[in-house]
ROVO-879582 format. One record per residue (C-alpha): x, y, z; residue number from 1. Coordinates in pm, 1 decimal, padded with zeros to 6 digits, always signed. Example, Ala and Ser with C-alpha at 12.3 -4.5 7.8 and 13.67 -1.06 7.14 Angstrom:
# ROVO-879582
+----------+----------+----------+-------+
|       c1 |       c2 |       c3 | lumti |
+----------+----------+----------+-------+
| +01230.0 | -00450.0 | +00780.0 |     1 |
| +01367.0 | -00106.0 | +00714.0 |     2 |
+----------+----------+----------+-------+
***
This chain:
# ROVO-879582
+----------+----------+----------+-------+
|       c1 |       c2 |       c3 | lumti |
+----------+----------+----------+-------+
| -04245.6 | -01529.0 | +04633.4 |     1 |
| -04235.2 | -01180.6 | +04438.4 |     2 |
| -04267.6 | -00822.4 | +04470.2 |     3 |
| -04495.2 | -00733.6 | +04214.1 |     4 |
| -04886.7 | -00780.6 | +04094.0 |     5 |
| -05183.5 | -00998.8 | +04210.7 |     6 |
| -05181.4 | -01350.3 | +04316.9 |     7 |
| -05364.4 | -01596.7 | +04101.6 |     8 |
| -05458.0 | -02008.2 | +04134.1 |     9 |
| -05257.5 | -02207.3 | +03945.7 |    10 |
| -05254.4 | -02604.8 | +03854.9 |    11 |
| -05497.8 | -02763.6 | +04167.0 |    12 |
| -05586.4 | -02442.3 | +04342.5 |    13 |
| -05210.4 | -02385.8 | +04473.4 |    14 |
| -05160.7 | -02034.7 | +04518.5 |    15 |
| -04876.4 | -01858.2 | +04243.9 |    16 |
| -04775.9 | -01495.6 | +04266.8 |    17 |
| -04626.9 | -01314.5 | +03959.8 |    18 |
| -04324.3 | -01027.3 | +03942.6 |    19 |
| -04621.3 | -00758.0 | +04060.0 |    20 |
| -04738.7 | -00856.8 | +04378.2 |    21 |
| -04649.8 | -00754.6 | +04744.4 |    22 |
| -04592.9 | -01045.6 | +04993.7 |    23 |
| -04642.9 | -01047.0 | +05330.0 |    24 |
| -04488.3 | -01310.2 | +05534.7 |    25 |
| -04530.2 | -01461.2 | +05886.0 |    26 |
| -04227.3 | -01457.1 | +06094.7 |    27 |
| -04178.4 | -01794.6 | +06032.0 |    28 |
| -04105.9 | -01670.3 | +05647.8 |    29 |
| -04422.8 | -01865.8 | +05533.6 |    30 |
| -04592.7 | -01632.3 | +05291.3 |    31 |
| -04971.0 | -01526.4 | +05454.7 |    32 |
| -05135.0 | -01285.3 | +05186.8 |    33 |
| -05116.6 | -01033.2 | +04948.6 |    34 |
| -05196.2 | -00669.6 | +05012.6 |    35 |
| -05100.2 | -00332.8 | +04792.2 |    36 |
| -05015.2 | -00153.7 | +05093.6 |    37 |
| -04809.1 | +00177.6 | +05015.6 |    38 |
| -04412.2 | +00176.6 | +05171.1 |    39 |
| -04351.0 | +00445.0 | +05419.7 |    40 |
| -04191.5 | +00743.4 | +05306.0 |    41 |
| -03837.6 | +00779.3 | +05253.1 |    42 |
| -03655.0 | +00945.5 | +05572.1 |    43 |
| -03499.3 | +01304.7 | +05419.9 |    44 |
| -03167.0 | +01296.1 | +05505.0 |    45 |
| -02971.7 | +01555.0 | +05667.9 |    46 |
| -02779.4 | +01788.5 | +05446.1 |    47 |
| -02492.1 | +01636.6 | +05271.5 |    48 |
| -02545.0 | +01295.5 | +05475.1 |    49 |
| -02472.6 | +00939.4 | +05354.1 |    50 |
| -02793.1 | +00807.3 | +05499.6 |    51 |
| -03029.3 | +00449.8 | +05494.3 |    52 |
| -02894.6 | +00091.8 | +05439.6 |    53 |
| -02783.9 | +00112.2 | +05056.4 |    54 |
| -02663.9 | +00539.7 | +05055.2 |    55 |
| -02603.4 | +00695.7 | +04725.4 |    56 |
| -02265.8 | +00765.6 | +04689.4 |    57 |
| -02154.8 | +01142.9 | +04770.3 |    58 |
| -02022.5 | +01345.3 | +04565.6 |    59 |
| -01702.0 | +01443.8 | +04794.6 |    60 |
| -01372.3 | +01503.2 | +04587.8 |    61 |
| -01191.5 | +01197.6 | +04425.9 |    62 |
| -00875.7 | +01268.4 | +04624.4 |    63 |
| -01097.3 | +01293.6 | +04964.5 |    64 |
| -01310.8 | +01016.6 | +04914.2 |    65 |
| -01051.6 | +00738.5 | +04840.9 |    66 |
| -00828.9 | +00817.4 | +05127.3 |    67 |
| -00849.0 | +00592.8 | +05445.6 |    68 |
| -00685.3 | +00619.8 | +05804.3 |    69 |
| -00707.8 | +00356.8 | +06047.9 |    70 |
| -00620.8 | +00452.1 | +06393.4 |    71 |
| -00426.9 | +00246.7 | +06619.9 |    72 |
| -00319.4 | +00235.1 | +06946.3 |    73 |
| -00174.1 | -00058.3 | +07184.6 |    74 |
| -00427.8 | -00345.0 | +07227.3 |    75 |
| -00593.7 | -00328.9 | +06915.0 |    76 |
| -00715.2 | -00662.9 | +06785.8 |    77 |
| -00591.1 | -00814.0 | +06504.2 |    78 |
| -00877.7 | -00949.3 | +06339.8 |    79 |
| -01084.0 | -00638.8 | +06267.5 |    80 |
| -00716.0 | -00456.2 | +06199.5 |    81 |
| -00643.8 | -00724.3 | +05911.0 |    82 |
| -01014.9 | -00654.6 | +05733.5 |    83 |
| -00977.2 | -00322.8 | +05712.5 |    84 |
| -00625.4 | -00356.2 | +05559.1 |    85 |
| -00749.1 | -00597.6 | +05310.1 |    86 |
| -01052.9 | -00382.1 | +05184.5 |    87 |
| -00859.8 | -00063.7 | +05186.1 |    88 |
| -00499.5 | -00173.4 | +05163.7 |    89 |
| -00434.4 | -00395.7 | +04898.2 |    90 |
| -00431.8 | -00170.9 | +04550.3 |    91 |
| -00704.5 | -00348.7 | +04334.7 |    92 |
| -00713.1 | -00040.4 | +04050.8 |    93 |
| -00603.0 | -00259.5 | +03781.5 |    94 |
| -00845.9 | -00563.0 | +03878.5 |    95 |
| -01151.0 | -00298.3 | +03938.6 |    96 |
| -01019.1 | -00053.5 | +03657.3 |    97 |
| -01045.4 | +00260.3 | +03891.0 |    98 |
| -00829.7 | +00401.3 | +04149.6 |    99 |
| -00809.8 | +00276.2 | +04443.2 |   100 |
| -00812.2 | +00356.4 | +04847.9 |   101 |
| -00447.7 | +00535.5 | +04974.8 |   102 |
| -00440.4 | +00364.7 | +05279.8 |   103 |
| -00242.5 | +00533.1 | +05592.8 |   104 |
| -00223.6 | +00317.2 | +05967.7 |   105 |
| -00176.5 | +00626.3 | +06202.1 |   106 |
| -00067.4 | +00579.6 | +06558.4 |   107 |
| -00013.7 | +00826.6 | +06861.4 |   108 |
| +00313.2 | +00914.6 | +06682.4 |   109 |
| +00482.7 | +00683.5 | +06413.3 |   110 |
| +00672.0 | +00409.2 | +06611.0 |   111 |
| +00577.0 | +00067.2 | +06750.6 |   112 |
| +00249.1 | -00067.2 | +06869.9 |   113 |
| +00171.3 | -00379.2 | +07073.2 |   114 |
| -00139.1 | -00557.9 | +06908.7 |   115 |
| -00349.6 | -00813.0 | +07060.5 |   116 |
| -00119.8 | -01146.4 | +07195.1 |   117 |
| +00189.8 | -00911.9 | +07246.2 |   118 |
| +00314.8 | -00860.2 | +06922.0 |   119 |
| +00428.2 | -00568.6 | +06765.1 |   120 |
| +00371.1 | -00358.4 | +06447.0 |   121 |
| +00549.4 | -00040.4 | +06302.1 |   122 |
| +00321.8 | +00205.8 | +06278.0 |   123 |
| +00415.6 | +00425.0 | +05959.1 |   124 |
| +00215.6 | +00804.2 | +06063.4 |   125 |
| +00141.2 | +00979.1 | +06292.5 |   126 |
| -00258.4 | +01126.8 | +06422.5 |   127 |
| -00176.3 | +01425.2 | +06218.6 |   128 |
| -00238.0 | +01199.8 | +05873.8 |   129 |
| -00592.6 | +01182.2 | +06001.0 |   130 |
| -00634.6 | +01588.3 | +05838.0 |   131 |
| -00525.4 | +01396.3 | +05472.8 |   132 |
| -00826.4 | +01120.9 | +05501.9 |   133 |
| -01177.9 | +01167.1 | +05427.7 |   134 |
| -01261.0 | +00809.8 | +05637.4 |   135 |
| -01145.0 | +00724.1 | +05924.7 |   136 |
| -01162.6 | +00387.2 | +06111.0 |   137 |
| -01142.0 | +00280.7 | +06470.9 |   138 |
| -01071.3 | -00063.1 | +06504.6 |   139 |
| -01147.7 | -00259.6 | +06828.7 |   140 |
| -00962.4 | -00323.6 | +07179.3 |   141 |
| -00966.0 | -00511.1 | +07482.2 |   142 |
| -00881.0 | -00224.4 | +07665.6 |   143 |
| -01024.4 | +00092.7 | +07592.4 |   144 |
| -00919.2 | +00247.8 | +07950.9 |   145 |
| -00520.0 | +00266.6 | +07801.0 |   146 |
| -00630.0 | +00446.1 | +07497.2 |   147 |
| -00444.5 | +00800.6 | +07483.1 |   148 |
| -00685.2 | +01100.6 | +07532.4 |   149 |
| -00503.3 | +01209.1 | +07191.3 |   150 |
| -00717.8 | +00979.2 | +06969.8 |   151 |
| -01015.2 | +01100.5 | +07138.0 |   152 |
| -00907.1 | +01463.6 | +07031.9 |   153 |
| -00819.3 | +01353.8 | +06687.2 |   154 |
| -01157.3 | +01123.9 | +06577.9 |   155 |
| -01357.7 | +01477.7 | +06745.1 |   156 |
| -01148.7 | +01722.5 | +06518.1 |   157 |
| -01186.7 | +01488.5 | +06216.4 |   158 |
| -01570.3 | +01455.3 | +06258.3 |   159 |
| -01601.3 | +01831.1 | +06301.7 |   160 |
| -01395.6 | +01864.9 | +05973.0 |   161 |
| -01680.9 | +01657.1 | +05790.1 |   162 |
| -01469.9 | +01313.0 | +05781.5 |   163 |
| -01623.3 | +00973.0 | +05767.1 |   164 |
| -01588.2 | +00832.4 | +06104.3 |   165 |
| -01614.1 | +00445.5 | +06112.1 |   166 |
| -01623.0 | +00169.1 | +06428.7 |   167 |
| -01528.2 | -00180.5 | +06419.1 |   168 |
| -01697.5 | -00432.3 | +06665.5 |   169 |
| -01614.5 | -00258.5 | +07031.4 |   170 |
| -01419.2 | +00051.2 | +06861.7 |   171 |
| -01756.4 | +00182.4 | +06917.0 |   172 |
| -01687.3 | +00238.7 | +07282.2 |   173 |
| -01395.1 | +00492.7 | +07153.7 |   174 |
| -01640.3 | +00673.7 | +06954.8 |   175 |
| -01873.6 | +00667.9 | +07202.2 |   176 |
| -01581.5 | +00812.6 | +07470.7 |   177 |
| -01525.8 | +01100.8 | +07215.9 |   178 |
| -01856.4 | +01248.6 | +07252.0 |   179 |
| -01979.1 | +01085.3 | +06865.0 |   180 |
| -02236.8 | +00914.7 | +06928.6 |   181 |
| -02444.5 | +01138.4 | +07167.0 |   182 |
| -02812.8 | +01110.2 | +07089.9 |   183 |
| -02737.7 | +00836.7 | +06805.2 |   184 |
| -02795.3 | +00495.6 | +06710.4 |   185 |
| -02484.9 | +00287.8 | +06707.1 |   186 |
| -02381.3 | -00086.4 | +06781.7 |   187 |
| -02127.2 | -00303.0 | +06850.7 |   188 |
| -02051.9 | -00705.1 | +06923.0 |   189 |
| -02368.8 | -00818.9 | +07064.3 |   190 |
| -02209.8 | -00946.9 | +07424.1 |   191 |
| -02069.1 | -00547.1 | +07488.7 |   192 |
| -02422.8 | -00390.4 | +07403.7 |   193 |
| -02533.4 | -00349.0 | +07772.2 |   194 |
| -02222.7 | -00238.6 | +07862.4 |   195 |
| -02159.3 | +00038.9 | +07617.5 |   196 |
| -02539.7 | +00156.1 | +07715.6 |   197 |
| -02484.3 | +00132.8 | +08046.0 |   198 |
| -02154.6 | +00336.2 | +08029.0 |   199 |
| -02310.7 | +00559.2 | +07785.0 |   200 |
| -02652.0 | +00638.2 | +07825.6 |   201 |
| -02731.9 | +00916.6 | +07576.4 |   202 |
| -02610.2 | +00644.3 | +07271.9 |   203 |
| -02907.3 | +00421.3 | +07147.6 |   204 |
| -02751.5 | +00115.6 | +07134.0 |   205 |
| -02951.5 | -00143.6 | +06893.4 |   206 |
| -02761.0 | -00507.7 | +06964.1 |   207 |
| -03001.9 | -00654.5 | +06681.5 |   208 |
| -02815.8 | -00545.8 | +06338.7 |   209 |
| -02507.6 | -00596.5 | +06194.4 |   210 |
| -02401.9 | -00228.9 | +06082.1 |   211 |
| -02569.4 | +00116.8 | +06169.5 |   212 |
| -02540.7 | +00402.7 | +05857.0 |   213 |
| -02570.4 | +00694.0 | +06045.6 |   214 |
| -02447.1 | +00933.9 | +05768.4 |   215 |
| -02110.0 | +01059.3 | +05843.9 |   216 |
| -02115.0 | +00787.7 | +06175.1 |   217 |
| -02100.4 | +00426.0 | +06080.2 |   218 |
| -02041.1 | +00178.3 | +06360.6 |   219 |
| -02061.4 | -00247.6 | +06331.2 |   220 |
| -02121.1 | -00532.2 | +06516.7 |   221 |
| -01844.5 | -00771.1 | +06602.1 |   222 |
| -01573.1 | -00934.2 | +06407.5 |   223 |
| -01730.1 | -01051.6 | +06049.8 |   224 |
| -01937.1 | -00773.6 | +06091.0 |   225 |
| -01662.0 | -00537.1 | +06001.8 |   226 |
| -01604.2 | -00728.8 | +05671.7 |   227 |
| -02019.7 | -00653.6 | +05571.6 |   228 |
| -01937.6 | -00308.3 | +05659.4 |   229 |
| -01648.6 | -00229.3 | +05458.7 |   230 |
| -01809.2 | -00377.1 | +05156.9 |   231 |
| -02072.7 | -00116.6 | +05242.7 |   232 |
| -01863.1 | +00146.0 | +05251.5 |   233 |
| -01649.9 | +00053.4 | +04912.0 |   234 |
| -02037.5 | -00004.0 | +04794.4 |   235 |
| -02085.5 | +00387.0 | +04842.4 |   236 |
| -01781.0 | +00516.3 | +04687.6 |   237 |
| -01781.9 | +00255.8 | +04402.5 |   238 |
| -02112.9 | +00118.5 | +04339.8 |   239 |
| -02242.7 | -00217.3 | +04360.9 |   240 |
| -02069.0 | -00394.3 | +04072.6 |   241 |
| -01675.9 | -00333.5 | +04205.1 |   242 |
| -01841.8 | -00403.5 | +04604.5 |   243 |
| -01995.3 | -00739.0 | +04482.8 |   244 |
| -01706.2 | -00841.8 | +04264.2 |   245 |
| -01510.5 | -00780.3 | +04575.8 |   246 |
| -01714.4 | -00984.1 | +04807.9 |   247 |
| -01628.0 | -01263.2 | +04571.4 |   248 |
| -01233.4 | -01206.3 | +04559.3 |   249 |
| -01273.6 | -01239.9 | +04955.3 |   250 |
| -01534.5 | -01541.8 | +04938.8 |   251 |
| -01771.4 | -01386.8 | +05136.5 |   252 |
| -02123.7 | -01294.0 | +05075.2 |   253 |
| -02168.5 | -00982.9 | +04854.3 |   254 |
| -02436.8 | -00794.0 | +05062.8 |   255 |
| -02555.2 | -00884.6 | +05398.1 |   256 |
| -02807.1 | -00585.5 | +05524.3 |   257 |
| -02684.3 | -00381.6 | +05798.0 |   258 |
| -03046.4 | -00442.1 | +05947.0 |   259 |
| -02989.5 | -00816.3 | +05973.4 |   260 |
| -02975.4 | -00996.1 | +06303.9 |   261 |
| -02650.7 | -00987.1 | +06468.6 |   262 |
| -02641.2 | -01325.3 | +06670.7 |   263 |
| -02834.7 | -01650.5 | +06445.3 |   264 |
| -02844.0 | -01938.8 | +06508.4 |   265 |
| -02640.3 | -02087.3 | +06206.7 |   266 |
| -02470.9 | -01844.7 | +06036.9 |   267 |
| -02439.4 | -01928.2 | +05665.0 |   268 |
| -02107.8 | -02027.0 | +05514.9 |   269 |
| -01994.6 | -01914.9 | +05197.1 |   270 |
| -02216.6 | -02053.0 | +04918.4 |   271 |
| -01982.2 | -02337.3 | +04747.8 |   272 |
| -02079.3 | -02660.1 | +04624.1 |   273 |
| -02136.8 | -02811.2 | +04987.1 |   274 |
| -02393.6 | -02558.8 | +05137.8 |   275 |
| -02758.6 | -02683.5 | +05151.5 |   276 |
| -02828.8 | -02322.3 | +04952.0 |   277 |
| -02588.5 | -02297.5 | +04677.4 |   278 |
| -02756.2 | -02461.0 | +04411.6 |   279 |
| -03145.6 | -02260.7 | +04572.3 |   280 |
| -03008.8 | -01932.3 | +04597.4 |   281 |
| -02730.6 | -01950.3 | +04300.8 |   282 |
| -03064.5 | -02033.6 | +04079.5 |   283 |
| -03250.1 | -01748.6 | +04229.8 |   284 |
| -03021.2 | -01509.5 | +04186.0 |   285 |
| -03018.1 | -01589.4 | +03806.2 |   286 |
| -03399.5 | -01586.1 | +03804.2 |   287 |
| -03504.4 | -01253.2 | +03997.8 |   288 |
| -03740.4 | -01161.5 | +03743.7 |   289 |
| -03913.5 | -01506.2 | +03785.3 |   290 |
| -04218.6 | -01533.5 | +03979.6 |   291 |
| -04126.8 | -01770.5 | +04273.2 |   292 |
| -04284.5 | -01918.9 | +04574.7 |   293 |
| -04174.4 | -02043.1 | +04910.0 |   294 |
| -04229.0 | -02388.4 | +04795.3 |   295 |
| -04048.7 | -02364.2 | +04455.6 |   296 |
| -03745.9 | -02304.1 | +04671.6 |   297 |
| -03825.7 | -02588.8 | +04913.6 |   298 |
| -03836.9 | -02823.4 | +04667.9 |   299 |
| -03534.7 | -02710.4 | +04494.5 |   300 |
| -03355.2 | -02736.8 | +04856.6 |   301 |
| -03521.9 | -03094.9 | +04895.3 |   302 |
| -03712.8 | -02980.6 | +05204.9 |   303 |
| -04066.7 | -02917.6 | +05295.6 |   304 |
| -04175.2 | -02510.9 | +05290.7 |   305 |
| -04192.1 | -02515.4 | +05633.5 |   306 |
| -03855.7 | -02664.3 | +05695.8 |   307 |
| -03672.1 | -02444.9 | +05406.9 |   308 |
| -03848.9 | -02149.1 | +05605.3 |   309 |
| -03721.4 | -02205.6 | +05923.1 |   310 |
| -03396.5 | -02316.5 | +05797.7 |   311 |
| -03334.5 | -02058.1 | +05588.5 |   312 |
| -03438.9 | -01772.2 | +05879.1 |   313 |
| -03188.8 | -01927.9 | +06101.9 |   314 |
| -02868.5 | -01985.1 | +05865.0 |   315 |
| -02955.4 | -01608.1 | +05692.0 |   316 |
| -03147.0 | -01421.1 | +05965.6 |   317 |
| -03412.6 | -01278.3 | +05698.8 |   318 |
| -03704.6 | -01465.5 | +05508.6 |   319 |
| -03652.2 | -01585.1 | +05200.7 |   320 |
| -03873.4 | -01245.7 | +05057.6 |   321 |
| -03663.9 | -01035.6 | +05233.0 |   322 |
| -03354.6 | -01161.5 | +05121.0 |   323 |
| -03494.9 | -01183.4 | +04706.3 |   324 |
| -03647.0 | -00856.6 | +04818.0 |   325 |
| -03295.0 | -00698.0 | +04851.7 |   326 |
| -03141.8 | -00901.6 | +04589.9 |   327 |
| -03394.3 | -00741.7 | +04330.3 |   328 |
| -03270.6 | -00367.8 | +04459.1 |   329 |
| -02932.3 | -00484.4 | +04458.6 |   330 |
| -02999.7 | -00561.8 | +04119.2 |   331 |
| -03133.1 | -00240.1 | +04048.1 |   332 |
| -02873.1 | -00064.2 | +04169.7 |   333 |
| -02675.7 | -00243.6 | +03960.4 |   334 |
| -02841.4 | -00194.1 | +03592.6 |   335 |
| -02896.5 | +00200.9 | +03745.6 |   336 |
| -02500.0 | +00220.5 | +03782.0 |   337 |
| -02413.8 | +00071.8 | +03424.3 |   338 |
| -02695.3 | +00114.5 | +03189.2 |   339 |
| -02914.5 | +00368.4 | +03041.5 |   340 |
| -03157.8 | +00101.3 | +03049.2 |   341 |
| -03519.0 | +00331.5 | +03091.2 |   342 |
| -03639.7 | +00276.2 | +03480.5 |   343 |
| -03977.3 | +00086.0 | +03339.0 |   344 |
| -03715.0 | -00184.3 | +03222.2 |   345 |
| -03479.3 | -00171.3 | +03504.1 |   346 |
| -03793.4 | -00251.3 | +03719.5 |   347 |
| -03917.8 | -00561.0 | +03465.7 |   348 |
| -03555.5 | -00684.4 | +03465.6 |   349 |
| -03558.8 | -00674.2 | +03806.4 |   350 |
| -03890.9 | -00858.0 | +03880.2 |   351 |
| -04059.1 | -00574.1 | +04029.8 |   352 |
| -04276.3 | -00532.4 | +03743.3 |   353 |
| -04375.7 | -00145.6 | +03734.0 |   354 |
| -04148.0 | +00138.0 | +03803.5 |   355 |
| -04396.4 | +00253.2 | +04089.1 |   356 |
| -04358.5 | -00106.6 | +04279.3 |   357 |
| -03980.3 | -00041.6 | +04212.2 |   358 |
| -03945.9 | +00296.7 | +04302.0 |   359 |
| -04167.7 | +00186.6 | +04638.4 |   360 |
| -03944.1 | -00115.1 | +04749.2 |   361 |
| -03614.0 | +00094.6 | +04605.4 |   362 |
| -03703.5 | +00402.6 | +04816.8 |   363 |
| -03769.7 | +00206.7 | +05090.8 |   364 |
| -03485.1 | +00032.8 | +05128.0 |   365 |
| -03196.8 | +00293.6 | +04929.9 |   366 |
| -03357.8 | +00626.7 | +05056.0 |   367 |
| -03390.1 | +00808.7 | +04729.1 |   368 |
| -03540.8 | +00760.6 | +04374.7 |   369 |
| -03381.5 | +00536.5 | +04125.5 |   370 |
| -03344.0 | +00815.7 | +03894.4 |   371 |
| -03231.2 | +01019.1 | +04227.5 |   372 |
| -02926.0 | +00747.8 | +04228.3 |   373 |
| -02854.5 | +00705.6 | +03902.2 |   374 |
| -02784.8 | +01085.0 | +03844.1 |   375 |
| -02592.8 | +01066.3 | +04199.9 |   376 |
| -02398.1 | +00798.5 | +04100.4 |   377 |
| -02291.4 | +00900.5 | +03762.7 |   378 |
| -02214.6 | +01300.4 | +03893.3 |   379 |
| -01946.7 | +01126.2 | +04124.9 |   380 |
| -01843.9 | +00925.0 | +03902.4 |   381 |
| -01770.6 | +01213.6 | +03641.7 |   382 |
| -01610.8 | +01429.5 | +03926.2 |   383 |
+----------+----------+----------+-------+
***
């Protein structure tokens, strides 16, 4: 299982595929043939717009970009709340070695809110703190009826100011009540997707992903959802090294692709010692330049291909090449952001072989060049 150049026969006739060749896999994850069949183009994105599943970062000031407001109002829940104050609240510049988020919780006016179970939280600003931010999140609530037509007023005046508007789990319906997400794709928990496209027709509500990127619009599926994307967002402003090494401060996994299905049917824990996976996918990730087959990883696993396959598509809810698929550009992304290495090594490193298969599959999936992000990445970096 690869992404780079022809198949060959190895020992008996069994079928091998080196770090060049393009798999194509049933839905079942089973790998079917090879082809060299050309990735669509990259979508252009819309002037100044953070845009496909893996943006490069923007180059928006250093003040701007690392401020953060979540809005709250009474009824939020807790869960989504606590995330976003872990990822953007708790300093980490002296573990990470760069500044960090300024975090500000904004309310109606500064005063007590009742949360989710009746309990109560100070709320330290008011909506007018919003103006300071250059994100802003919505978290969810049970009742989206009570909330003030003030925070509807405030998320519209931020987005027309350019801000980074962001939805957790049904905070989409708040967005969606301000006007934001008018001809857009957006989602939420996968049990409220009829509803919010019922209630609001002109959104295009996709309950099959766990995270839409819509530029300066980002909206999530339900509860750990949130978590996957505020690692994407710290993986924009910071790069995939500090977004990764975060992922494994929290214990969660370091990149799970916004287009990945929201509801599986075993969701996969976090890879210690006890998961079936560890030791499989631990290996792999050590070994992306490797050629590797569906069946090297069954039998590392201690399963048959065809169980590993299914198994694996219902704990992850990819294929096993679409999950070393994104590994290797997360990889990429990686060596782009802290190396000079040149892009014909980056792509060997990487197990894509040649900088065209890597600048296909990169494209693809990142929405620019790899020299595109490297020089994006390193511009904000140096502003």
């Amino acid at each position: 299982m690869s992404t780079g150049g022809p198949a060959g026969r190895g020992v008996g006739g069994k079928r091998t595929f080196t770090s060049c060749a393009e798999i194509v896999l049933r839905k079942s994850g089973m790998i079917d043939t090879v082809r060299d069949k050309p990735a669509k183009p990259a979508k252009q994105a819309k002037p100044g717009a953070i845009t496909g599943e893996t943006p490069v970062p923007s180059r928006r000031s250093t003040r701007a970009r690392r401020a953060v407001a979540i809005v709250v109002y009474d009824g939020i829940t807790l869960f989504e709340l606590g995330v976003a104050c872990e990822v953007f609240g708790t300093d980490r510049s002296t573990t990470f070695g760069v500044p960090w988020y300024r975090l500000f919780v904004c309310g109606v006016t500064a005063g007590v809110v009742t949360v989710e179970g009746g309990l109560q939280m100070q709320v330290p600003h008011g909506l007018d703190q919003i103006r300071r931010v250059d994100t802003v999140i919505v978290p969810p609530t049970e009742h989206v009826e009570l909330v003030p037509d003030v925070v509807f007023d405030a998320l519209r005046d931020a987005h027309g100011r350019g801000q980074r508007i962001v939805s957790l789990c049904t905070g989409a319906f708040i967005l969606a009540g301000a006007g934001l997400l008018d001809g857009r794709r957006a989602t939420t928990h996968w049990t409220e997707c009829d509803d919010l496209a019922r209630r609001f027709p002109e959104v295009a509500v996709d309950p099959g992903v766990l995270y839409i990127d819509d530029g300066d619009i980002l909206t999530s599926a339900g509860s750990a959802a949130g978590i996957d994307l505020c690692l994407h967002l710290v993986r924009q402003d910071y790069g995939t090294e500090i977004a990764t090494q975060l992922a494994r401060q929290l214990v969660v996994p370091p990149q799970r692709d916004g287009g990945q299905a929201q509801y599986i049917e075993a969701p996969m824990p976090a890879l210690d010692s006890t998961n079936l996976f560890a030791d499989t996918l631990g290996w792999l990730q050590q070994h992306l330049a490797e050629p590797v087959t569906v069946d090297d990883l069954a039998a590392r696993s201690a399963m048959s291909p065809r169980t590993f396959a299914r198994r694996f598509l219902a704990s992850t809810g990819t294929t096993p090449y679409q999950w070393l698929l994104r590994q290797r550009v997360q990889l990429a992304q990686r060596l782009l952001e802290t190396s000079d290495l040149p892009i014909e090594v980056v792509a060997d490193r990487c197990g894509f072989c040649t900088a065209g298969n890597l600048r296909k599959h990169f494209g693809r999936l990142v929405h620019t060049s790899p020299q595109g992000y490297r020089r994006t990445f390193r511009d904000r970096r140096a502003g």
